[in-house]
C-alpha positions, 0 to 999 in steps of 0.5 A: 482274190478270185478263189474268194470270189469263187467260193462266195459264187459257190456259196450263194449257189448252194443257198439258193439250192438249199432255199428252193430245193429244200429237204428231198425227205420232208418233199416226199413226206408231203407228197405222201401226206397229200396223195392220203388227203386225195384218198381220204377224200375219195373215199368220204365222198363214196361213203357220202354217195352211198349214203344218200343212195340208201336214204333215197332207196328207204324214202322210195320203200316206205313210200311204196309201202305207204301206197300199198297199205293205203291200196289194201285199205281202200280194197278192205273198206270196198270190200266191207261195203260189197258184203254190207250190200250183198247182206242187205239184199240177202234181208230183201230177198228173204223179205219178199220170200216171205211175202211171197211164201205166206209165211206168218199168214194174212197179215199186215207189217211196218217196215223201214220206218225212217225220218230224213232232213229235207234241208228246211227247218222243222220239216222232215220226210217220213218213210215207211213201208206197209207190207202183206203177207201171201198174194191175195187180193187187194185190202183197203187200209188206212193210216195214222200217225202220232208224234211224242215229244216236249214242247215248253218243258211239258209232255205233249201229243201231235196227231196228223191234223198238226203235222202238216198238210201232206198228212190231210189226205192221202191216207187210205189205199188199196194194199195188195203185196207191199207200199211204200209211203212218202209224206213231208212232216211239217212240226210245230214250233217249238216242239221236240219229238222224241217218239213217232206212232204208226198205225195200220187200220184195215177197213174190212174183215182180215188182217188186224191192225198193226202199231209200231213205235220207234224212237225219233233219234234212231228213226233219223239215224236208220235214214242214214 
């Protein structure tokens, strides 16, 4: 009886060690299988760290380039502005070096013919400058004006008389080297100019008179 109950003790013992012990190969299998997953993951998560390290590297390059195209931009277009000034002041230069030099004899010039907007419907500011040549004395001068346009569907005229009361008076003047005219034009209702007319006049012997025409769209695109 005791050797039975021996060997039912023994036997016991050995299941429970075979339950909770388990296979030494298939424990080794799995702590291998296990420390390769740690790896694994270690090694994706580096990969995924120096991933993102490279996005934000090429986010923080293209956005380096981007101010730096948008700076060299900027510096072009200032520079362009700086040689479109420094043109217009070698043209005034020159300008007055003529004057000045007597260049083309006594006579008398238009120049800087522009319309601007004043913000009021139908009334302008009309620019233009009278000029003479050599640095002689003073002539009287005057000035006129004329409009062309259409006004219900027809081809018509406006002198000074119809353009306003600025253009009443204030006419005539004593032209010596360069003046520079300033006067508001008030058109009629319903008229669309299309041609504007200058015309000089001196009051005495000596320069002739002189008449410039200039289209009303590139008088108001010269304003700009």
């Amino acid at each position: 009886m005791v050797p039975v109950l021996a060997l039912m003790m023994v036997g016991a013992a050995g299941v429970w060690w075979w339950l909770n012990a388990g296979d030494p190969q298939s424990t080794e299998v799995t702590r291998e299988r296990d420390a390769r997953l740690v790896e694994l993951q270690s090694a994706l998560q580096e990969l995924a760290q120096e991933r993102d390290a490279a996005v934000r590297e090429r986010l923080c390059s293209e956005r380096h380039r981007e101010v730096a195209e948008a700076e060299l931009a900027a510096c072009r277009r200032d520079a362009e502005a700086r040689e479109a000034e420094l043109l217009v002041l070698r043209e005034e230069l020159a300008f007055y070096q003529r004057l000045a030099d007597d260049a083309g004899g006594d006579r008398i010039g238009l120049r800087n013919i522009a319309v601007h907007e004043t913000g009021i419907e139908g009334e302008y500011e009309l620019i233009f400058q009278v000029h003479r040549a050599g640095l002689r004395g003073e002539v009287p001068v005057s000035w006129d004006l004329e409009l062309e346009g259409e006004r219900d569907g027809e081809r018509v005229s406006q002198g000074t008389d119809d353009l306003g009361p600025d253009l009443q008076s204030g006419r005539s003047f004593d032209l010596r080297f360069l003046r520079t005219v300033r006067v508001r034009l008030v058109l009629p209702e319903g008229f669309g100019p299309q041609r504007l007319s200058i015309r000089v006049d001196p009051e005495e012997d000596g320069p002739d008179r002189i008449e410039e025409t200039r289209g009303w769209a590139a008088a108001r695109r010269a304003s700009e």
